[in-house]
N, C-alpha and C positions, 0 to 999 in steps of 0.2 A: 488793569482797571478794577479786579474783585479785589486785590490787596489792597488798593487804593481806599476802595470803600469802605474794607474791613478797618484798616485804621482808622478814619473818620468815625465808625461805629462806636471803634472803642474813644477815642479821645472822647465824644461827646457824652460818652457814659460815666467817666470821670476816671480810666486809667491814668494811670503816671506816663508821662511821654518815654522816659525812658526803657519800658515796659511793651509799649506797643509795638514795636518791633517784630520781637519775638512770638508775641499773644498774636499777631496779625496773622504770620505764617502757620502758628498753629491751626489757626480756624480755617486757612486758609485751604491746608491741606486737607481739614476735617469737612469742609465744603466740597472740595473735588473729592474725596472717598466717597460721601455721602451718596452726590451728582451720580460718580461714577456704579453706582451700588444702585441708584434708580434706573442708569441705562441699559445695566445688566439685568434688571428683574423685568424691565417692559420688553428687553431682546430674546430673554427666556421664557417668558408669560405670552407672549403673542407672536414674533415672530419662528419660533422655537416647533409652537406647536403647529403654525400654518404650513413652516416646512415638512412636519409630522403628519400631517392630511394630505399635502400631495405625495407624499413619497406612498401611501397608503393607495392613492389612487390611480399611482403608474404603475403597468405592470415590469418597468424594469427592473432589474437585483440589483441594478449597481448601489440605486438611492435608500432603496432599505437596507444594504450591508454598510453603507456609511453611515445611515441612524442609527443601527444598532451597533455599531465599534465606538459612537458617541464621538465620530467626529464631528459634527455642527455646536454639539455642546462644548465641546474645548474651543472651539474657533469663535465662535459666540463671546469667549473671556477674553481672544485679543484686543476686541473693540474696547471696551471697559479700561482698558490696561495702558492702552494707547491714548485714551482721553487722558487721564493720567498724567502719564509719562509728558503730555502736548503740552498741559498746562503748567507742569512743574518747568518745563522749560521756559514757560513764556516769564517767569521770576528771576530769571538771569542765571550765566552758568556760576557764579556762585554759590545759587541760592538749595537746598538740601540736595549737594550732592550723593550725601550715601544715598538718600529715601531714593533718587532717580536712579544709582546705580542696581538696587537691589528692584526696582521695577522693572529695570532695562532686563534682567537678570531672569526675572519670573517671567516676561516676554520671552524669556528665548526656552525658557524648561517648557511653557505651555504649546509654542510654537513646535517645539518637539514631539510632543505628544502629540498635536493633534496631527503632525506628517507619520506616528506609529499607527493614529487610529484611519487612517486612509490608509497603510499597508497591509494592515491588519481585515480590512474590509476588503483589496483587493487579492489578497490570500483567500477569502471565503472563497469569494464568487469563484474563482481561477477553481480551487479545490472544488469544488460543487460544480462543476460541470463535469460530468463523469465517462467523456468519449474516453478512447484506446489510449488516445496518442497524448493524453497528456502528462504532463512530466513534475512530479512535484518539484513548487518552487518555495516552501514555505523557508528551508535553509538559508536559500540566495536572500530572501526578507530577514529573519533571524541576525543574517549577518552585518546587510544594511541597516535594521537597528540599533546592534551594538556597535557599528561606526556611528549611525547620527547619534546617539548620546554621547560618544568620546568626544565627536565634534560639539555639542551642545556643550559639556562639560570645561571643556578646554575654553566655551568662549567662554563661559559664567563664571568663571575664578579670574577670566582676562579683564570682565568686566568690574567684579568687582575689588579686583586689586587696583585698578586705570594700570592695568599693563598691555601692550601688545600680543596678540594671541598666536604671532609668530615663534616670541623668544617662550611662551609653553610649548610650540611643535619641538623645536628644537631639543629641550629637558625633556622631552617624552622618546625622541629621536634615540637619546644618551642612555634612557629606560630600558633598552630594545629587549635586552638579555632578560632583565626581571617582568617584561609586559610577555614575552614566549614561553617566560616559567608561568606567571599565573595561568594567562590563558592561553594553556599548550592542548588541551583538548577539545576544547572551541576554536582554534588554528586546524587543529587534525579533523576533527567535524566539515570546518566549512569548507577547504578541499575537499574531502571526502564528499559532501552536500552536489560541490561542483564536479567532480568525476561522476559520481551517482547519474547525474541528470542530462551530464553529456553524451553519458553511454549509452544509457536507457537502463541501470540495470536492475530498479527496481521504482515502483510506484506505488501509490497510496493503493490499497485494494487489491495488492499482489498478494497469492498465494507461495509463503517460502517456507522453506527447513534451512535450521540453522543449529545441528546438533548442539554443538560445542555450547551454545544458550540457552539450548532449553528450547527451541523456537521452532513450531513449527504450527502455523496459521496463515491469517491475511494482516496484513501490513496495513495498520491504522492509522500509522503519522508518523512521517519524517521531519525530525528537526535536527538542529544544527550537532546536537552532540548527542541523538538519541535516535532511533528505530524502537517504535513502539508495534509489535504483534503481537495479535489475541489469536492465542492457541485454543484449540479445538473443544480441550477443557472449559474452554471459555477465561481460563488465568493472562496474563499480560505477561511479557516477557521484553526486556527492555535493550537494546542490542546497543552501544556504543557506535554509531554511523561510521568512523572511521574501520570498526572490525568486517564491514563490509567490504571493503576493498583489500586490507589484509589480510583477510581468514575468505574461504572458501562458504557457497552459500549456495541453494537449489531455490530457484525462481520457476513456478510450476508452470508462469504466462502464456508459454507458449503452447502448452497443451489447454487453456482455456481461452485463446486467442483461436485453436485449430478446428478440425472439425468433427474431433470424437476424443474418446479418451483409451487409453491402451489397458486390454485384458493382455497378461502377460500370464500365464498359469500350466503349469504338467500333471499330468498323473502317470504315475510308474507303472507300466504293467510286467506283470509275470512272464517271463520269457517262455517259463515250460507250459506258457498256452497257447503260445504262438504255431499255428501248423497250416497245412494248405486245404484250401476248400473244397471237400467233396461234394457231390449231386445234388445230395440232400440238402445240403449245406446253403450252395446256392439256388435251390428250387425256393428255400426259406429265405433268402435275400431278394430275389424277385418278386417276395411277395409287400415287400416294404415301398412306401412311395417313393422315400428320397432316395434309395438305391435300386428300382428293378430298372432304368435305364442307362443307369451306370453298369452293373452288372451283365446286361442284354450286349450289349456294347462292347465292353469289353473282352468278355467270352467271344465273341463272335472274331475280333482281331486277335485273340490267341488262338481261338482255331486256326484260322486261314493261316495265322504266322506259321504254328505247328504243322499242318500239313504239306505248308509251305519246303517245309525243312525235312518232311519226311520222318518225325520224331515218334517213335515207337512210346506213348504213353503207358502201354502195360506192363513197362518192363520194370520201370520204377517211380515215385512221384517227384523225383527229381530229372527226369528228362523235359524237355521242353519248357514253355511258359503253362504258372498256374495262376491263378487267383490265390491268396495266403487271405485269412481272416482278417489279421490286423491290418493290410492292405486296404479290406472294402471298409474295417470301418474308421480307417480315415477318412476315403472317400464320403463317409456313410457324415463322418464330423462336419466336413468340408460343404456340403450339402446342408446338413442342417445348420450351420451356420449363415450359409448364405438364404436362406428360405425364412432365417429370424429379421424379423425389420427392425431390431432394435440395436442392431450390428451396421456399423459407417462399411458398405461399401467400398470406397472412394480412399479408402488408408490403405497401409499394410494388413493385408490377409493371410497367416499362414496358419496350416497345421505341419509339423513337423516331429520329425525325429531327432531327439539329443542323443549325446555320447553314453552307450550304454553303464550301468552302475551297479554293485553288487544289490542295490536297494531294484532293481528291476530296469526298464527299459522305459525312458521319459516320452508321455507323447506331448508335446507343445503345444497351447492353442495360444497365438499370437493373431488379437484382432483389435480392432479399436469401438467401444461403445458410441452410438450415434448422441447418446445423453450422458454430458458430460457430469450432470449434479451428481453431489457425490453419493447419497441413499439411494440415487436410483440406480447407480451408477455400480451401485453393492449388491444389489438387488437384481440385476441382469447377470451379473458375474456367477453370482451364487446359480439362479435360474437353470443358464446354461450348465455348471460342474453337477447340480445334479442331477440333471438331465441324462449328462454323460455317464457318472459313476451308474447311475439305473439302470441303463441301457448297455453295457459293458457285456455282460452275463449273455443278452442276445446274439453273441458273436463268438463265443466258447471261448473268451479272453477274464483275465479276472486281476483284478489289480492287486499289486503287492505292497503288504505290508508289515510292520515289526510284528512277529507275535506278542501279544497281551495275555496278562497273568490268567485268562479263564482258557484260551489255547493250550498252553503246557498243563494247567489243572486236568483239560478233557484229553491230553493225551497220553496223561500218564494213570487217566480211571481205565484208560483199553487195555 
């Protein structure tokens, strides 16, 4: 009916008949652009922004992570595209077939996009919710975009060739060798992506080491052919996704998933301080908090033991049980450890002895901090060794260490 009229327009204005034809289709296409160009600007000028006021006034994320990825605004351009496309049909399928294939065509790139910008807005929200247990899926998305635009692609040269979008699978089929060599590391990524997230073995907001890269921080973004960490430096170091599963890697989770964090630390002492505790010795240990009931204690079941046995103590200090210094002040560690509340109870607690070394005799403290942050975490650690190194000298022990160039200086002024 408008082509109809457009020709009447023109005959009556005095075109040549011959003419009219072509002149009718022109205006006629230049009518629906127009048309279609004012339904776009009343869909973007008012319904656009109405959608923009409630997404503002609900408090769910879904609708403002689809505002902002701009998908209403791409979907907004199918309607336009579609009037279009309706009325170029209603002309006959003769009538501009390229102009309708190449619209049919921009329908489907727009229609793509606006199915990335809904992926992309359920990436946010998924990613923004910051419980344990969740698993980045931005790869699994990554990878389903690079299939819908192979698929969009595939059908857009279907369409506008007018060929079957079959006999392109098939030519893509016959590709297979050179589509593995292009994209051989976005192939190894996106297994990689899917081993990742099946295992659990690493998440956005993990804490890893990854010598061999450079890497060692929290884990900012997993994508299809990249692991993005910000080291400590605060620098970015960018990991290959698939080197993940092929190279070894330290994922810290489980020590910020637990309920402390591990002081692991020795100090060597001097073996030729090591001796057993005379009178005095332990009269001066009784007078300490965290050891006069230890020591009370204990003496008291080496007595009984000792007399028990009949053990002639005068004869040498190697008959019977004694008390030894390094003895109470493990006990003396052991106690202050547990009297610190900034110490996890509730983990492994040891004080221990290593394999002795010509560098002296290791004493171990193996305990876990209740705070796991890491300055505090530094801050407790140090606390407690200087605590101990201070405290060393009250127990006639004395830690060992390299001589230093003013030690051989002051021994060789004697």
């Amino acid at each position: 009916m408008l082509l109809s009229w457009i020709q009447e327009v023109l005959l009556s204005v005095g075109v040549p008949t011959k003419s009219v034809d072509e002149l009718a289709v022109v205006g006629f296409v230049g009518l629906v652009a127009a048309g279609a160009s004012i339904v776009y600007w009343v869909l973007k000028t008012y319904l656009l922004k109405l959608i923009h006021r409630v997404t503002l006034k609900t408090s769910n994320k879904w609708d403002d992570a689809l505002m902002d990825s701009r998908m209403f605004h791409r979907a907004l351009r199918l309607i336009p595209l579609t009037i279009v496309l309706l009325c170029i049909e209603r002309l006959g399928p003769g009538q501009l077939v390229i102009v309708k294939r190449m619209v049919f065509a921009v329908i489907i790139l727009i229609g793509a996009r606006t199915v990335e910008a809904f992926l992309n807005a359920v990436s946010v929200v998924y990613h923004a919710d910051k419980e344990a247990s969740r698993k980045p899926i931005r790869p699994l998305f990554q990878a389903l975009l690079i299939v819908l635009y192979l698929l969009a692609s595939i059908f857009i040269i279907s369409v506008l060739l007018d060929k079957e979008p079959w006999g392109l699978f098939s030519l893509l089929g016959g590709l297979t060798a050179v589509t593995m060599l292009v994209f051989k590391d976005t192939i190894l990524g996106f297994v990689a992506g899917i081993q990742l997230g099946a295992n659990d073995m690493v998440r956005e907001g993990d804490w890893i080491e990854m010598p061999k890269y450079g890497a060692d921080g929290d884990v900012i973004e997993v994508t299809v052919n990249t692991v993005k960490v910000r080291n400590w430096d605060k620098t970015i170091s960018t990991i290959p996704t698939y080197a993940l599963i092929s190279d070894s890697f330290k994922n810290w989770r489980g020590m910020s998933e637990s309920g402390g964090r591990r002081i692991k630390r020795s100090i060597c002492i001097d073996m030729n301080t090591v001796h057993f505790a005379d009178e005095a010795m332990l009269q001066k240990f009784r007078k300490m908090d965290l050891l006069k009931d230890y020591v009370e204690k204990t003496q008291q079941a080496i007595d009984a033991e000792n007399a028990q046995r009949n053990m002639d103590l005068s004869a040498t200090v190697v008959n019977g049980r004694r008390q030894t210094n390094l003895g109470i002040f493990r006990a003396y560690l052991v106690n202050y450890l547990r009297d610190n509340p900034k110490i996890h109870k509730g983990m492994t607690f040891l004080v221990r002895h290593l394999q002795p070394t010509p560098q002296g005799l290791p004493i171990e403290i193996y305990v876990f901090s209740a705070d796991k942050n890491w300055v505090n975490y530094e801050a407790i650690q140090a606390d407690i060794f200087d605590h101990i190194l201070a405290s060393i000298p009250e127990f006639g022990l004395r830690v060992f260490q390299q001589p230093s160039g003013n030690d051989v200086a002051a021994l060789a002024r004697r």
